[in-house]
Each structure stands twice: as C-alpha cells, then as structure tokens.
N, C-alpha and C positions, 0 to 999 in steps of 0.2 A: 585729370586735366588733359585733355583729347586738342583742343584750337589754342589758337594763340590770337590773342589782341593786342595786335599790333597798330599803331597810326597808322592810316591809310598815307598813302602818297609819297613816304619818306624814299623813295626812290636809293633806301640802301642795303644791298644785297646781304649784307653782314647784319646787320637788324634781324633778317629772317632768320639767318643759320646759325647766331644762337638763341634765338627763340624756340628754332627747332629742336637744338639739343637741349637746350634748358628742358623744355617740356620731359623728353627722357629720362634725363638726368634724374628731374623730380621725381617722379615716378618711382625711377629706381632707389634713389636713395632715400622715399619715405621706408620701402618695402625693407631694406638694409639695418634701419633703425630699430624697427617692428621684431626685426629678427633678431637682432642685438640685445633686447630690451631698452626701451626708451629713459627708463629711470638711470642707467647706469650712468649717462650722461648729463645727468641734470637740466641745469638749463638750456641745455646746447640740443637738447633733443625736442624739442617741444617739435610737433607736429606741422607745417607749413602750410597755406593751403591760399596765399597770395603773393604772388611774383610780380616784382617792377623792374624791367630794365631802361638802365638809363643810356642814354647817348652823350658822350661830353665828347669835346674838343680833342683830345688824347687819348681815349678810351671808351670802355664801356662799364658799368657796373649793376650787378642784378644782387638786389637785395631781396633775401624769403621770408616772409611775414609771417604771424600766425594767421589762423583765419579769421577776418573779421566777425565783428556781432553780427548781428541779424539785423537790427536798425541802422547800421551804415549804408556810406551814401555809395560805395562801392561794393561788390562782392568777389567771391573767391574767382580766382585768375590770373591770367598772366599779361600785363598791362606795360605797354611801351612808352618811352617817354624820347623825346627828341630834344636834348637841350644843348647842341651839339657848339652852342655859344660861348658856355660855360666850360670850362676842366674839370679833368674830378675831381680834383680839392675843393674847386671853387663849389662844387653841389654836396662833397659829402661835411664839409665844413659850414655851412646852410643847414643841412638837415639834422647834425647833431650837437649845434650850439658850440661849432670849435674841439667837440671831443674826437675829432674822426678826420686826420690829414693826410693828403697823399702827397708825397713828395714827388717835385719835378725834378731829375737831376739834370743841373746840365754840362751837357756831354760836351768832351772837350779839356773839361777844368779836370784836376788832380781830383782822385777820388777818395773821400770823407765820411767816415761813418753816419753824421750825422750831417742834414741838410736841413738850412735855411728854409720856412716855408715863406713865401711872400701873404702881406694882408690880403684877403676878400677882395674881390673888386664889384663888378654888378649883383646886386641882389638873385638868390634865384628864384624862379616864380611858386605860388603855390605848390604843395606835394598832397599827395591824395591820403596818405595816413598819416599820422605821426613817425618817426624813425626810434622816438627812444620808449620804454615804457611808462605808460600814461603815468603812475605814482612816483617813478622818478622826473617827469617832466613838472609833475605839480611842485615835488618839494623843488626845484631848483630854480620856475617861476616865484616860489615863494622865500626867495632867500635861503631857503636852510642851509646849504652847502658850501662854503666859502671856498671851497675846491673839489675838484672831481680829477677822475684819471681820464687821461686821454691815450690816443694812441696813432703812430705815424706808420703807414706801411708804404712801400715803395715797388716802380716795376723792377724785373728782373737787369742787371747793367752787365753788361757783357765788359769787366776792364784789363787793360792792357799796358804794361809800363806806368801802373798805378794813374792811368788816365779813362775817363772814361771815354767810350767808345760808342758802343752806341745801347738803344732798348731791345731789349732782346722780344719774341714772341712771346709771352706766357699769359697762365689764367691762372691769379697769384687765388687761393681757396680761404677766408678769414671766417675762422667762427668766434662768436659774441663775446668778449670777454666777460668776468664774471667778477664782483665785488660789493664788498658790506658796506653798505651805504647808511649811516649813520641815523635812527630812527626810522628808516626803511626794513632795514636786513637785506640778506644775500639776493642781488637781482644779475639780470645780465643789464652790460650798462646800455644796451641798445635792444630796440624791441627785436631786432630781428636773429633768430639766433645764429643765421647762416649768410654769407656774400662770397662771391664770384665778382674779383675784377681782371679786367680783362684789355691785356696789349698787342695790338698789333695781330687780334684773332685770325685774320684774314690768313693768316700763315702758321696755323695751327690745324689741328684733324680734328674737325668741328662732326663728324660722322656719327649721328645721334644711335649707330647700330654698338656705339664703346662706350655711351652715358652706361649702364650698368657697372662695369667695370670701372670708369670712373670712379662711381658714387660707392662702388663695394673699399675701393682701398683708400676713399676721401673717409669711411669711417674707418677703417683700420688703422689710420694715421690718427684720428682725434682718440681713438681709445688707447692707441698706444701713449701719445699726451698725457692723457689722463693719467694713464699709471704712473707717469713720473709727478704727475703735478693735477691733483686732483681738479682743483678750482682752477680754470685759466686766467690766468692773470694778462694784463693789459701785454706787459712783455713780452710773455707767449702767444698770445693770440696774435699779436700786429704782425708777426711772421708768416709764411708760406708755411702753412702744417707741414704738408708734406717734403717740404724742404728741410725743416725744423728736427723732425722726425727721420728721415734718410739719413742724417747728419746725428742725431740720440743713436740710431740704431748700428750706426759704422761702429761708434766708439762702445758700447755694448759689444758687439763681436770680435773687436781688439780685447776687451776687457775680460769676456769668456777664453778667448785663445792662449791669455797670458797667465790665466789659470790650469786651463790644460796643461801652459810649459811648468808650470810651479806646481801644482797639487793634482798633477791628474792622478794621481796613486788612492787623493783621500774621499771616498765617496762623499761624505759625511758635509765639504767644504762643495763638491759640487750644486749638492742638493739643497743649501741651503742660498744659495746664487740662484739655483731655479727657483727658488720660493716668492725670489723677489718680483713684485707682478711685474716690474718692466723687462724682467728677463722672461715671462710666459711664453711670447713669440716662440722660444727654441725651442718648448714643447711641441706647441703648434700654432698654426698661424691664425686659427680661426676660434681660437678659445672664447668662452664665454667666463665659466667659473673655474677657478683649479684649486681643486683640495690636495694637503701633503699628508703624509704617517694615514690611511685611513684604514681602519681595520678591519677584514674579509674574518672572521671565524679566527685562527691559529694565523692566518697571513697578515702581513702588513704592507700594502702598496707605497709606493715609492710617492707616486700622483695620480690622483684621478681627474680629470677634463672636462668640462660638459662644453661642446663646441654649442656655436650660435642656431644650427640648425635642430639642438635639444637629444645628438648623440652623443654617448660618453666613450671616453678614450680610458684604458687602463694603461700608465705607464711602470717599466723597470726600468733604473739607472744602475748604469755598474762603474767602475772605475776608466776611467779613459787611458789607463796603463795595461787595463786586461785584454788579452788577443782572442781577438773573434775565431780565428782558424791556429791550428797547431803552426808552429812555426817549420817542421820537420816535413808533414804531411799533407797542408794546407784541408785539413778536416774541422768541422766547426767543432769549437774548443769544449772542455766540459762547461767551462763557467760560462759560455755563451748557450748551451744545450739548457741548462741551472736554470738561466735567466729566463729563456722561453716558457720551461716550466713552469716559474713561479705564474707569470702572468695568464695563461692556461687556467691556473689554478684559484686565481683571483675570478677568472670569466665563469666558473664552473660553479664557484661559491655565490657567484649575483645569480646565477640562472637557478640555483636551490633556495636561495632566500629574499626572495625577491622579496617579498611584500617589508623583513626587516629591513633589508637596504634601502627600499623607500619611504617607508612610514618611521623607521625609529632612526637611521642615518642620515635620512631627507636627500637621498641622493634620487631625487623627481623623478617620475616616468625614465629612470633609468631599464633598458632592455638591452640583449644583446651589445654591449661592449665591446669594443674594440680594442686590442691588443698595439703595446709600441716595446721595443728593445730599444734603449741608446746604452752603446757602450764604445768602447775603444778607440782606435785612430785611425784615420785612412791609410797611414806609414805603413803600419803594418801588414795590410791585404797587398803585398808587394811583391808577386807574382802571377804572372799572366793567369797560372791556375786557381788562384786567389781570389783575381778578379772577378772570373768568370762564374765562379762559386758564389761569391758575393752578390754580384746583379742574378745571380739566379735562385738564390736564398728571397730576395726583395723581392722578387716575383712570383715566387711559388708558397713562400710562406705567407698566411694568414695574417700572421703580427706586420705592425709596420717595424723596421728595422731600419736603422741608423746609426753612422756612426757620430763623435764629438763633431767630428769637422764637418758632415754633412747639415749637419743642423747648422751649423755658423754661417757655411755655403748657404742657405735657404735663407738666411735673417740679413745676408748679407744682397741676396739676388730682389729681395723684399724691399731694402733701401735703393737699389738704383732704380727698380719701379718706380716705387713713389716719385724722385726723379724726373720722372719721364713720362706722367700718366699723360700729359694733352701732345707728346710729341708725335 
C-alpha cells in the first residue's frame, strides 16, 4: 500500500497525517505478523489488505479489513470517509447492529465505571463492506441469535478528585474479539480483525518514521494477551491492549519479585513460574516458542527459545540466592563459572548433532544458538569492583547474562512502553 485515497477536498489536515501513518503502520505490522507466525493468533491475525478511515464528530476510526474478493465493488486500499456529522458511537453502532459502543463521557460529572450510552440518532449513510462477518451477519438477519455479545470502549479520561476532567490524546489499539456463536462456531465477532480509534490525534506523534515500532510492540501486547487468555474475549478486547497489558505485566513483575523474596534459594519453584507462557517475557522479549527440561546428550537445559526472527536462545537458570562474584574477592563465583559451562556445552552438543536436534527433537532450522545465564541478584554485585566486573562480563562475554532483577527491570521498562507507544 504505497497512496492513500483519501476524499478529495476534505480540507483536514489530520485526515492526511493519519492516513500517512496508517499506510506505515500497515506495512509494518503485516510484516510483524508474518514474523510472528500468523496462526499463533488466530483470528486476530488474518491478513489486512483494506483500510477505511472514518471522520466523526469526536474522533476518528480506522477499521482493517481482510482483502476483499475479486468481484467486489471496491478493491484493496485505504479509503476515507467524512462523516464528521455523526460521533463514533453514532457510526460504529450503525455498522455493527448495536454490538460496538463508544462511550461519550461527560466531563465534569463524578466519574463511573460504567457510562450511559445515549440511543442512535441519524441514520449513518451507506458503508462500502460489510463490518461484521458475512455468516455471522446471515445467522443474526435470520433470527438465530436471541443475543450476541457486545462491547463498549471509551477515550482515555484524565480524572481528578474522582471528577472527570477532561479527554486526554490517545489512539486507543482494539483487536476483534473472538466468540462461539452458536451453529456458527468460533468466529471473530466483527470482520475486521484489527481497529485504531483515535482522540484528539492532533497532539499526538503521528511521525509515520515510529509506525514500525508501533506495530512491533502493538503485537507484543496481543501475544502477550493471548498467553494469558488465549481466545479474546469481549472484556479483554474492548480495552486498550497495551494499556490492559502494561497493567498484566506490572503485576507479573511484583509477582516474580515476591518469589525472589520467598524461594529464590528453590530453582525448581523458579523454573516452573518461567514455564508459564505469560511469564516468557523474562526469558525474552521477543520469544516465539519456549521448550523446558530439553535434552542435549548427558545435558539437560533449563530452556530452549526460538525467538520470532527463527534464532534460538539456550538458557541456564540458577538460584537467585547464588552469588555471581565471590563475596571476599569480587571474582566470578564457581557456580556462576558452572553455569556458563553448562550452556557452552549444550551449544557444542547442537553444533555435533545437528541433523538429531532437528529432525528427531524438531528443534527447526536450529543453528548456532545463542547462549543466556540468569542467576542471582543485583544486592549482591555491591561494590564498585563488582560492578565494574559485572557490566564487563555482559560485554565481553558471548552468553547473554542476567541477573533476577535485571530481567524484572526489562519486563518492567516493557510495560511503561506499551504505555507510551503514540506519545
């Protein structure tokens, strides 16, 4: 997608600049999917290949379509709409039969979890596709449904003295929610699997050179979703991912840290906490697959990785009570010397047995491996000569090296990101 087709004439500058980024964005984040593999997502990954942005009264909204058939009356592109009459409720509440509301709040009043939506008022005109999926739109023209789920999302409220205040800038990120619809089976309840709505853009960093990075941790946030909740459910999705998610991932790094203070002595209790795919992140941030106990010959690895890019990471975990450096002579410890070993020794075993590690372990186009140490605590490297040792161990050696609190620091720097990606 290289142009944007936009109305001519619309005389609004903010029209163009997220058109412009849109087009980026897309871009980037089909390539992000591709890389990820698209199955892992299910419905939510299906391929995009028609953009509509809308203009409403209060906003803007860009829903991503799959690509139309070949006999439609439109084709693949990125198509603007001016309906600057309407609000987005008023348009996205039209386009999915009442399942898809925005709330107005208004500012001012004591603030409420839950908000009033007011009824429809003008019809909205025509829309160039349909918005939900053609067999869920038959069965529910045809009666079968006596209810459906819906879902209310709102802009971001800045409040104050439990009053609200005002709408703050944001580009709140919703992907499709996903549900078993009765004689259907598992559909997303909207055709589109992806939307962008958007407040007050004008005072945002619309700079389509940060759509990349955008769209890289817009998927890090839905996958890390997923692992808590495989199918998104209406509740999950009608949030801000990345909001939803910075907010999963804080309490995750309390939840690791409080293990540290309670069992960091018991390997056994850490590594079964990494097992869990929502705690993956602290392995690394960019994981695709992660195997545990996986067997090298006489060795047994801790974890193996296969990041999105289709490199693998060998990891060692030691206990978060064991000291990287002697406490006497700030030398690196035997059991931290141990540890580099073993994973040394797991690298040496995939480069002699290649063809078993990938044909009989399925461990894919696995080559040259990459090495990680996590062990201990940052408390501990607690001299200047320590330190120094330390940031120069991370640099000079091969393995990547870590310690408990470094990884928490990184899953924690992860969620104020997310946070922050349009500021």
């Amino acid at each position: 997608m290289t142009e944007t087709d936009i109305p001519p004439n619309t005389g609004d500058p903010m029209f163009e600049a997220i058109a412009t980024f849109t087009c980026a964005y897309h871009r980037a984040l089909e390539s992000e999917l591709d890389r990820h593999s698209r199955e892992k997502f299910q419905h939510n990954g299906e391929r995009t290949g028609l953009i509509e942005i809308w203009k409403a009264r209060d906003g803007f909204v860009t829903f991503y379509l799959p690509s139309p058939p070949p006999d439609a009356k439109v084709g693949e592109g990125l198509y603007g709409l001016d309906r600057s009459e309407h609000d987005l409720n008023e348009i996205c509440q039209s386009r999915t039969s009442h399942l898809l509301k925005v709330s107005s709040p208004r500012l001012g009043e004591p603030w409420h979890p839950i908000e009033h939506i007011p009824p429809d008022t003008d019809p909205i005109p025509q829309i160039s596709l349909p918005i939900m999926q053609n067999d869920i739109s038959r069965a529910l023209a045809e009666g079968k449904f006596s209810s459906l789920p819906g879902m209310t999302i709102s802009p971001v409220i800045q409040v104050r003295g439990e009053i609200r205040e005002r709408v703050l800038p944001s580009r709140v990120k919703i992907w499709t929610p996903v549900f078993d619809f009765s004689g259907v089976g598992r559909r997303r309840i909207y055709a589109w699997p992806h939307a962008d709505f958007w407040w007050l853009p004008e005072e945002l960093n619309l700079d389509p050179g940060r759509a990349a990075e955008v769209a890289h941790y817009d998927v890090v946030a839905l996958r890390a979703a997923m692992a808590v909740e495989p199918v998104l459910s209406p509740q999950v999705a009608q949030q801000d991912l990345p909001e939803f998610v910075s907010h999963k991932l804080e309490q995750l790094c309390d939840e690791f840290g409080a293990l540290m203070e309670d069992q960091g002595q018991d390997e056994e209790a850490i590594h079964q906490f990494l097992r869990r795919e929502e705690n993956h992140l602290f392995l690394d941030s960019d994981y695709q697959d992660v195997h545990s106990k996986v067997q090298f010959g006489n060795y047994v690895s801790d974890f193996v990785v296969r990041r999105s890019d289709g490199s693998y990471k060998l990891i060692e975990i030691e206990p978060a009570t064991e000291r990287i450096f002697t406490a006497s002579r700030s030398e690196p410890s035997a059991r931290f010397n141990h540890a580099c070993q073993q994973v040394r020794d797991w690298q040496d075993y995939v480069r002699e047995h290649m063809h078993h590690v990938r044909q009989v372990q399925r461990l894919l186009d696995i080559y040259e491996p990459k090495g990680m140490v996590l062990m201990g605590s940052s408390t501990h490297i607690d001299s200047d000569v320590a330190k120094r040792r330390w940031r120069s161990l991370k640099t000079e050696n091969p393995l990547e090296l870590a310690t408990y609190d470094e990884a928490i620091e990184r899953v924690r720097n992860l969620a104020v990101k997310l946070r922050h990606l349009m500021g």
